[in-house]
Every structure is written in C-alpha cells, then in structure tokens.
VOGU-3710 file (C-alpha; in Angstrom, 3 decimals, decimal comma):
1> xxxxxxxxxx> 0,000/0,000/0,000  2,764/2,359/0,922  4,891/1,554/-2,210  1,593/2,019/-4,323  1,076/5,107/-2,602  4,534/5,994/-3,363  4,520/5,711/-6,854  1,248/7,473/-7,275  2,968/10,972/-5,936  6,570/10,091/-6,780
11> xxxxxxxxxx> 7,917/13,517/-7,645  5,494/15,370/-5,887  7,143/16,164/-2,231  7,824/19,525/-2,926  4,580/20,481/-5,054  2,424/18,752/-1,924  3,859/21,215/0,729  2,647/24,440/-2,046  0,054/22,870/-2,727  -1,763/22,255/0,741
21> xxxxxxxxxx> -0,927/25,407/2,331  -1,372/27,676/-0,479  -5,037/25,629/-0,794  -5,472/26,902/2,690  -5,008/30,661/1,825  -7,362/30,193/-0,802  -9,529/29,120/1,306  -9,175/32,294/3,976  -9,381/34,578/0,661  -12,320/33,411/-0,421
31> xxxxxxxxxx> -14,868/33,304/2,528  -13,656/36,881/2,475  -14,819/37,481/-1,011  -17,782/35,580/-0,026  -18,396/37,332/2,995  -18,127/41,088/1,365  -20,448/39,727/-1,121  -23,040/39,067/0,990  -22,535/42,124/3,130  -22,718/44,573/-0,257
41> xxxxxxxxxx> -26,069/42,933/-1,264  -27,087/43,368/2,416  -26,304/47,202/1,726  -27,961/47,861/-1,724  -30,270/44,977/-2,539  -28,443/45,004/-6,233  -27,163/42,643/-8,023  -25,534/45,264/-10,179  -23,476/46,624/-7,140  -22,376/43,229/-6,041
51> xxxxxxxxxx> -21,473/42,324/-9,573  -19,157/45,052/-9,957  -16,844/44,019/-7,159  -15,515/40,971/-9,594  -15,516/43,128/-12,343  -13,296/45,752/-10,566  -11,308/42,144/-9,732  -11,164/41,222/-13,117  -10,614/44,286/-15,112  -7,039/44,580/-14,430
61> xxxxxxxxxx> -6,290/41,070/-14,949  -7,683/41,036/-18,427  -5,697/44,313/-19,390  -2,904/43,624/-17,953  -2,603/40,117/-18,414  -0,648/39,799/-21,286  2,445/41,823/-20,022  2,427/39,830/-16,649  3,160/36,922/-18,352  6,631/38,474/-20,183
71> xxxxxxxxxx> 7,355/39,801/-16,570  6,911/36,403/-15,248  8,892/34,490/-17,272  11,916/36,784/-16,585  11,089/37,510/-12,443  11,677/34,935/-10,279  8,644/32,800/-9,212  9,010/32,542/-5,929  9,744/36,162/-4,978  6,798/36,768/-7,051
81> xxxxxxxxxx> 4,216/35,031/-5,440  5,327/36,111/-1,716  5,135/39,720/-2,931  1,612/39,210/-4,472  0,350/37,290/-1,433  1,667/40,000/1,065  -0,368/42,929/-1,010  -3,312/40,853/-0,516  -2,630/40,291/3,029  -2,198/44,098/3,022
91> xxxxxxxxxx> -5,645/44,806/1,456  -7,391/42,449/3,549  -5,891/44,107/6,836  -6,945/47,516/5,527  -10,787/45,776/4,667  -10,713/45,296/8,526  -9,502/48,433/9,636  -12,295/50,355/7,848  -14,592/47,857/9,409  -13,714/48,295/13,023
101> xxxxxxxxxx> -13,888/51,991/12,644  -17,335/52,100/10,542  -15,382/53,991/7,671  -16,411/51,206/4,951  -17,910/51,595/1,905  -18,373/49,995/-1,156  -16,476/52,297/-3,038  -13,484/51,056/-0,901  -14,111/47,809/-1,938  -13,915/48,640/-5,682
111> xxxxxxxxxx> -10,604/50,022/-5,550  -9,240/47,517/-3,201  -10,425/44,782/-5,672  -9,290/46,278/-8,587  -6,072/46,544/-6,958  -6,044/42,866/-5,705  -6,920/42,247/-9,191  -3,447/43,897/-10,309  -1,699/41,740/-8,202  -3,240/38,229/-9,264
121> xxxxxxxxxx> -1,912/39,508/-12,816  1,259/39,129/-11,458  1,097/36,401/-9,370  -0,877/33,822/-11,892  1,532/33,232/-14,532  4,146/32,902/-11,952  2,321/30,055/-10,242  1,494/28,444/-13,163  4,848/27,945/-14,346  5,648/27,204/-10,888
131> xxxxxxxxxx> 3,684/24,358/-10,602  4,886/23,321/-13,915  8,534/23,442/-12,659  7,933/21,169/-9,694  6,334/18,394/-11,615  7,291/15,632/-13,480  5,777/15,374/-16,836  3,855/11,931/-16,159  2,197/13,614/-13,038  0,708/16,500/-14,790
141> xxxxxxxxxx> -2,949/14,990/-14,906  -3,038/14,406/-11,296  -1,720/17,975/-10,323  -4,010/18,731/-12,551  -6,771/16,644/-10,687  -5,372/17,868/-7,227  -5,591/21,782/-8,094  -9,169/21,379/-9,011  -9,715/19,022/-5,450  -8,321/21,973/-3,051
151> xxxxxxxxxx> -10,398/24,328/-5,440  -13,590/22,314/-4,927  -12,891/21,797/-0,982  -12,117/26,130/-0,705  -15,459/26,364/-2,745  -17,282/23,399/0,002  -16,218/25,282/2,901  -16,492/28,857/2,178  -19,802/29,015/2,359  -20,143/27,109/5,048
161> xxxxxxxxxx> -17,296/28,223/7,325  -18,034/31,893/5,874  -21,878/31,595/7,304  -21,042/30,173/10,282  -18,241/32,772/11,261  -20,470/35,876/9,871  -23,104/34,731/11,344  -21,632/34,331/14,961  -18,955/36,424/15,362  -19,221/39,230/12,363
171> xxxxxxxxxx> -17,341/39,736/9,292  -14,238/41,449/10,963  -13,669/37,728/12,046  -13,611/36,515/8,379  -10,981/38,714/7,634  -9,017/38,051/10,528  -9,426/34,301/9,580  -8,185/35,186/5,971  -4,711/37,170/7,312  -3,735/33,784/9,603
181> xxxxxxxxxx> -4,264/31,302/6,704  -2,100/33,991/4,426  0,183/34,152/7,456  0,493/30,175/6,935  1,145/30,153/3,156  3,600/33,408/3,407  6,097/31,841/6,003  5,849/27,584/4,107  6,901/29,372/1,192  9,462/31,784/1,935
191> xxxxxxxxxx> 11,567/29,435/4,328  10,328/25,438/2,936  9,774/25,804/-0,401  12,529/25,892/-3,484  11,439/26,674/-7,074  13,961/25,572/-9,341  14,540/28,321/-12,272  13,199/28,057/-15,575  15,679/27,320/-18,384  16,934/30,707/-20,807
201> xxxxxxxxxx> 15,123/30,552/-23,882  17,654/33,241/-25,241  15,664/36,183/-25,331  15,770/37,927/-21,885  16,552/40,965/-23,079  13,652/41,795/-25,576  11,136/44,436/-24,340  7,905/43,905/-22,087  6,026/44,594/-25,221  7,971/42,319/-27,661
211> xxxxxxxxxx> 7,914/39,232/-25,555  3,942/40,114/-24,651  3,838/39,801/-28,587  5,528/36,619/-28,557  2,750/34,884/-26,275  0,378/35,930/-29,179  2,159/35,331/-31,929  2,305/31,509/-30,917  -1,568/31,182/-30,462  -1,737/32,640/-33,782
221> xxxxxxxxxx> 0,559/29,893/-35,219  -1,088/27,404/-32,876  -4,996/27,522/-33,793  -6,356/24,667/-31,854  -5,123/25,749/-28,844  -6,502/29,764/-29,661  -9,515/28,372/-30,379  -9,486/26,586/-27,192  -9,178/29,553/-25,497  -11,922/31,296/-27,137
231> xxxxxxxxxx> -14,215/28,505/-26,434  -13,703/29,194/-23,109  -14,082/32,739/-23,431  -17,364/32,157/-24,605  -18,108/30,031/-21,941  -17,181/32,123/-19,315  -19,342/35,061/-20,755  -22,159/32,635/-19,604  -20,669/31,062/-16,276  -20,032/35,023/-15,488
241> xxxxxxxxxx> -24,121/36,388/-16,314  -24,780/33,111/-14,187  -22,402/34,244/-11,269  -23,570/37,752/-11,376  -27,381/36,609/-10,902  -27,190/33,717/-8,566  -26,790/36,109/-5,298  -29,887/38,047/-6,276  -32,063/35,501/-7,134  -31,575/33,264/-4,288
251> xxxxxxxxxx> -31,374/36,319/-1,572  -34,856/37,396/-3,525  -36,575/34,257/-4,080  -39,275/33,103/-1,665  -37,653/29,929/0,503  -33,928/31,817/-0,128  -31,976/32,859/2,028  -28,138/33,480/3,020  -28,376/29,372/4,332  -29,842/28,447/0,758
261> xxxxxxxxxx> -27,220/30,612/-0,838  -24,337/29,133/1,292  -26,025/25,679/0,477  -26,136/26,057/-3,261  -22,514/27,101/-3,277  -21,755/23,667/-0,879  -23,403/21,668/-3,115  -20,765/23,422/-5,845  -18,337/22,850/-4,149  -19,288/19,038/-3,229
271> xxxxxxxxxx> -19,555/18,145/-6,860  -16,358/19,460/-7,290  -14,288/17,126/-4,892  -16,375/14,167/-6,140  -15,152/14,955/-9,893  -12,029/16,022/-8,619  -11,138/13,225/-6,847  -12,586/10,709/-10,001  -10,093/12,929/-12,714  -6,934/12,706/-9,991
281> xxxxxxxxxx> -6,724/8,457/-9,890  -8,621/7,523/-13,230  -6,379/6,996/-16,743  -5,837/9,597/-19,266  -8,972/9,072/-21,900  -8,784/8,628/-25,286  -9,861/11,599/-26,889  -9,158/14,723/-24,014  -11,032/17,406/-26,898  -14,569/15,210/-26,475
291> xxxxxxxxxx> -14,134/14,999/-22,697  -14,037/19,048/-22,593  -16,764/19,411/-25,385  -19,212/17,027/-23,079  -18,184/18,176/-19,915  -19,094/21,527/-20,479  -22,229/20,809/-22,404  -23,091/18,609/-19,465  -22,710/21,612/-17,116  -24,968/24,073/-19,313
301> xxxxxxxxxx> -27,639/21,954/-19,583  -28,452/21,115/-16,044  -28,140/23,994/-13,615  -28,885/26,936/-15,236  -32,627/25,040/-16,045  -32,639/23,876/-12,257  -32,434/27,374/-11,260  -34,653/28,504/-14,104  -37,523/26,475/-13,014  -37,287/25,453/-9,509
311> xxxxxxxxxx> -38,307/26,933/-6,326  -36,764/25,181/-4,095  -33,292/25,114/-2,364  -32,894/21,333/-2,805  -33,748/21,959/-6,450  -31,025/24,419/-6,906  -28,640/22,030/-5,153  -29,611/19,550/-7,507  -28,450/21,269/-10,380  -25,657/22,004/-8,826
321> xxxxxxxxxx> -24,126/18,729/-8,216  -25,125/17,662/-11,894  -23,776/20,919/-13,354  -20,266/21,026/-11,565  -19,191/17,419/-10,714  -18,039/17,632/-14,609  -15,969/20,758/-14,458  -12,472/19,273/-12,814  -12,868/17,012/-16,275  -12,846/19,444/-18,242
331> xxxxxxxxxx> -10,320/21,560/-16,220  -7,699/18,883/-15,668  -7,930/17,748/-19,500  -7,533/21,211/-20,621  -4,609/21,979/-18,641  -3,023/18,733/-19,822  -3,368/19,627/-23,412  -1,818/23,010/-22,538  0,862/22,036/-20,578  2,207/19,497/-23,319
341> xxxxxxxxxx> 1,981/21,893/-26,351  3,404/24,932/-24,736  7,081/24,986/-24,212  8,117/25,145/-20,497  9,935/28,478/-21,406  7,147/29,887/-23,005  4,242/29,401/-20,652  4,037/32,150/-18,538  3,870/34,307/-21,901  1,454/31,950/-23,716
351> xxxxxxxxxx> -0,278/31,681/-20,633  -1,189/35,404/-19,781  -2,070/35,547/-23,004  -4,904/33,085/-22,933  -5,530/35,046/-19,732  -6,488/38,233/-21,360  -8,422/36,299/-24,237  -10,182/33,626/-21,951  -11,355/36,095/-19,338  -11,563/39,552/-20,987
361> xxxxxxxxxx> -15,825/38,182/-21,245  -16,074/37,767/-17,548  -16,281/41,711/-16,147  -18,707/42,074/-19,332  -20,545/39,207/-18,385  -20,408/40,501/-14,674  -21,640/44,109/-16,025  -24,165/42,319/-18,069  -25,847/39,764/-15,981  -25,993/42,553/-13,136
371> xxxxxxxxxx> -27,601/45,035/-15,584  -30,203/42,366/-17,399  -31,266/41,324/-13,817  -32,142/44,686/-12,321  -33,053/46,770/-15,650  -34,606/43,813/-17,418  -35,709/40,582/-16,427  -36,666/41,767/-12,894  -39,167/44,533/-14,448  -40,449/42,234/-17,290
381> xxxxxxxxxx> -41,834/39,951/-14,838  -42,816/42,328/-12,337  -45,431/43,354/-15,141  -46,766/39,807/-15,302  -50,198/39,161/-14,316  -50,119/35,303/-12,214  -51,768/33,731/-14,944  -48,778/34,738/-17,590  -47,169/31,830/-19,361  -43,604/33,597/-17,958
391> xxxxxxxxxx> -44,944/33,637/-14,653  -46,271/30,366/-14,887  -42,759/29,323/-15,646  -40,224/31,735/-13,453  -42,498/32,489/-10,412  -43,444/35,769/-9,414  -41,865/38,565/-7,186  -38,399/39,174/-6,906  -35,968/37,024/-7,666  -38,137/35,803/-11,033
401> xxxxxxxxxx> -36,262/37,917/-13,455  -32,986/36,025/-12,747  -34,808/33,129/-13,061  -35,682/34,103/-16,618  -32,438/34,697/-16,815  -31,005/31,786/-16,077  -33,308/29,793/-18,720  -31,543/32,168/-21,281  -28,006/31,204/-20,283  -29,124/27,503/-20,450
411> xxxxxxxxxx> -29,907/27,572/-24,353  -26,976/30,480/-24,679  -24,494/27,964/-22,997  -25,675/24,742/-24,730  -25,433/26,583/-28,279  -22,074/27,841/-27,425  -20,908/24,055/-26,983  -22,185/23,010/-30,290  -21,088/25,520/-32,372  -17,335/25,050/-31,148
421> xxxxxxxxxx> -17,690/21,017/-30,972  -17,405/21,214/-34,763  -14,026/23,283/-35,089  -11,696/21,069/-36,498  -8,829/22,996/-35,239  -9,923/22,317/-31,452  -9,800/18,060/-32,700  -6,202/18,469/-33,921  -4,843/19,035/-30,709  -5,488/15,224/-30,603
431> xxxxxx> -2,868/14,215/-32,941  0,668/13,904/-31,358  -0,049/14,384/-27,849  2,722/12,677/-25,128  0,264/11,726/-22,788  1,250/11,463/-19,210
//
C-alpha cells in the first residue's frame, strides 16, 4: 500500500507542501470574497453593485494580463508570489480596519479589488509555471486533478465556514481568519519551499512589449489551442451572467436565504471534490477534446434550467451537483493539453495571453448579468399578471427575473458548446499528444 502510494505521488514532495498550504489561503481569501459579497447585497439589494466588485477584480487582470506573463517568465517565481500574497494580506488588513472603525464603503471595496486584481496579474503566470517546474511530466494529470480538489474543498467550505463565522462572530472575524491562513502560506513558502529556475530561452533581453507579442504570436501559429481559449471565453461570458445573478435571485426568491445561498454554493463545491477526486486516480482518456466538449455541455444543460424552473433550495442544489461534478474534467484535460503543447519556457507568456483572451468576457458578463437582472428581467416579470405563461414558468416577485435569466443562459451555454464542438482545429490538438 505504501509503495503504491509511493509511486502514485513520486515527484510530488515539494509540489504537496505548495500545494496544501497555499489551498489553505485560498480558502481564507475566499470566505472573504464571499463574505463582502453578501454584506454589499445586504447594503444595496443590487445585483448590479455586487457584480461590480468581480468586475473591478477582473478588469485589471484582463488588461494587464498579457504583459504579466513576459514579466513572469523573466522575475523569479518565488519572490513573485510572496510579494503578491503580502499585497493581498495588506488589502485584507486595511478591509478590517475600515470595518472596526465604521469607515467602509463599497467604493473602498472597488478600488481595493481592482487593486487585488493587479496583483493576481502578477502572481498567476508565476504560479502556473511554478507548478509546472515542480512536476514531473507523467504527473501532470493528477496535479491537474489535485488543483481542481483543493479548489472544490475552498469552494465546500467557504460558504459554510463563511456563514457560520459571519453569522456568529461578524465579518471582521472573516478577515481576521483570511490574514492567519495567508500568514500560513507566506512563512511555508518563503523558508520550505525551493522553485527551481526556468531554463533561458535566449531572449531575456527583448522588451515587455515584444515578448507580450511573442505569447500571441504563438496562439496565432497554434490555432487549436486559440480556439481553445476562445471557447472558453465564450463560456465564461455565460458562467459570469450566471455568477452575477445567482446572489440576487436566491437572496430574492421566496424559501432563499443566506443558508440556501451558502447551500447552493456547498453543493458546488461538493460536486467538485467528487469529480475532482474521479479525474486525480482515473487513466488519461482517449480523446481529451470530447471529454471538454461534453463536460461543459453537461454543465450548461443542467443547472442553469434547475435554477430557471425550480423553487426550491434542494432543487437548486440539484443542479448544482449535476452541473459542476463535470468541471475538474474538463479543467484537468484542458490543462493537460496546454501544458504538453506549450514549451516550459514559453508558458508564462502563452499563458497570460490566454488570460487576457479567456477572461476579458467575464467583467462584461459581470456588467451584463448585473444590468439584465435589475433593468430587465426583474421589471419584465414584475409586469406579469399570475396567470402569464412567464410567470407560470419563473415564479413571481423578486428574484423571477434572474430566473428568466437563467433559462436564457441555459440555451446560450448549450449553443455555445455546439457551435465550437465542430471546429476542427480544437480536434487536432489530438494528434501527437505525449500523454502522461
């Protein structure tokens, strides 16, 4: 059993340490985020306002991507990441201090985000290649499959830890939860962890702009892998109307609540570490391109109906767990495909650029779900009479427009799937693949 064991993370000492306590600052970060969610819709009753706090998160990212990644691949990793993490920490500390003397507002949190969001620029591309430099080729599918397990626990027990702590003791003690976990992750990495350097590829001295140039310039020699990209961009326009909506339909909806909210997002999460744990021990399928295509088709054809036309909370968990137990497939297959087509030297370039063109739809999808729900879904069915075939089908009241909403998304998503099943560019990263 030991030897068995041994050989299933051989390589992976170093990557393990990272991985588990970086998992747990995650995990403080995002009942934060959670938590200043929840309070923001508590202040406004929008889901406009609390859709702009991820676009303010995301805006940066997506401009800025695309240099990060030249910086990264000539800044060294580790100092990277620590300096990253301790801006966070920073923001998060100044979060609290506002708090404790009643001086926040939202329009703190906007900048703060948007500034957070400047830093995870930074910081991604350097942990990606990271990760890449501390694992062994053959082991890249169960990384892979491990990433999206801590990612699935953090999104299990945010909601639930982040309740429970709001709840009893107030949301300065979420963010005092969040600077210990950092406080964790900051000191494992500067004094127990060693990230080995990536090899010169020769052109260190080129500008910022050049190499940014270079990240694009191999997409655009390497369609399947651009088009990969944009089928994920089109995804996540979806995924982020869906996000931006969710909040204000289940605070609105008669039986909703915070608890239902926190449930749905459990249930998320749960479905998560089941698929998670299924892609981390299970062999490398045949075709990785019709594992992706399904999964995600899978995914928009199940929740986004269950939230369409249920009422319930165990409805909307439902969903859930059918829509999201097939994401770590698609996730882990995807970054397998990446990993072996992109040179090692040339990830953290190629990388932030799929970062700019894979998420530049999620702070308009943000800006758009947020405006459809409160400017028009939620009036068109306030001016439903009971009988109304859309009230028949959405409910009535608040919370009904992002129902009608979500039945949108559901066609929108599976259509999107379809259309890029059939791009023959996508199937050719089939041919020639090392598989691990």
């Amino acid at each position: 059993m030991n030897k068995k064991l041994h050989t299933l993370f051989e390589g992976l000492h170093t990557f393990l340490i990272l991985w588990v306590t970086q998992s747990f600052s995650a995990l403080g970060s995002s009942m934060t985020s959670y938590a200043l969610v929840v309070w923001s819709y508590q202040q406004k009753g929008s889901a406009l306002t609390t859709a702009l706090l991820s676009i303010c998160s995301y805006a940066p990212y997506v401009l800025l991507s695309i240099f990060a990644g030249a910086l990264s691949d000539r800044w060294n990793k580790k100092r990277t990441m620590l300096v990253c993490d301790s801006f966070a920490a920073a923001t998060t500390l100044l979060i609290l201090i506002l708090l404790k003397t009643e001086n926040l507002a939202l329009w703190h949190l906007y900048i703060l985000n948007a500034l957070n969001g400047l830093m995870n620029t930074l910081q991604q591309p350097a942990s990606d290649v990271a990760v890449s430099l501390l694992t062994p080729r053959e082991q890249y599918q169960r990384v892979s499959g491990l990433r999206a397990f801590s990612n699935s626990l953090v999104t299990v027990l945010t909601p639930v830890l982040a309740t429970m702590v709001f709840s009893f003791a107030g949301i300065d003690a979420v963010l005092a939860f969040d600077l210990i976990t950092f406080s964790t992750a900051f000191i494992t990495l500067a004094w127990f962890i060693t990230i080995p350097q990536a090899e010169a590829d020769g052109n260190r001295e080129e500008s910022v702009l050049t190499s940014a140039k270079e990240g694009l310039k191999y997409l655009k020699r390497n369609r399947g892998i651009l088009n990969l990209i944009l089928f994920l961009a089109a995804i996540n326009l979806t995924a982020s109307m869906y996000n931006a909506a969710l909040p204000a339909m289940i605070l609105s909806r008669n039986g909703g609540s915070r608890i239902a909210l926190g449930m749905v997002n459990a249930c998320t999460g749960v479905a998560n570490l089941a698929g998670s744990l299924l892609v981390s021990f299970c062999h490398p399928p045949k075709s990785r391109v019709r594992v992706i295509c399904n999964s995600l088709l899978i995914a928009m054809c199940t929740e986004n109906f269950f939230l369409a036309f249920g009422r319930q909370p165990w409805v909307w968990c439902a969903g859930a767990i059918l829509a999201w137990i097939c994401i770590p497939f698609m996730n882990a297959n995807m970054d397998v495909l990446f990993r072996s087509r992109i040179p090692l030297t040339m990830q953290g370039r190629v990388y932030s650029a799929r970062n700019t063109l894979q998420f530049f739809t999620i702070p308009v999808g943000y800006l758009l779900g947020g405006l459809l729900v409160d400017r028009v879904f939620e009036p068109l069915m306030a001016s439903q009479q009971p009988g109304d075939l859309p009230a028949v089908m959405f409910g009535t009241g608040k919370g009904s427009g992002a129902a009608a909403l979500f039945c949108l998304l559901g066609i929108l998503g599976a259509a999107t799937c379809l259309v890029f099943r059939r791009d023959r560019h996508i199937w050719e990263l089939e041919n020639d693949i090392p598989h691990p």
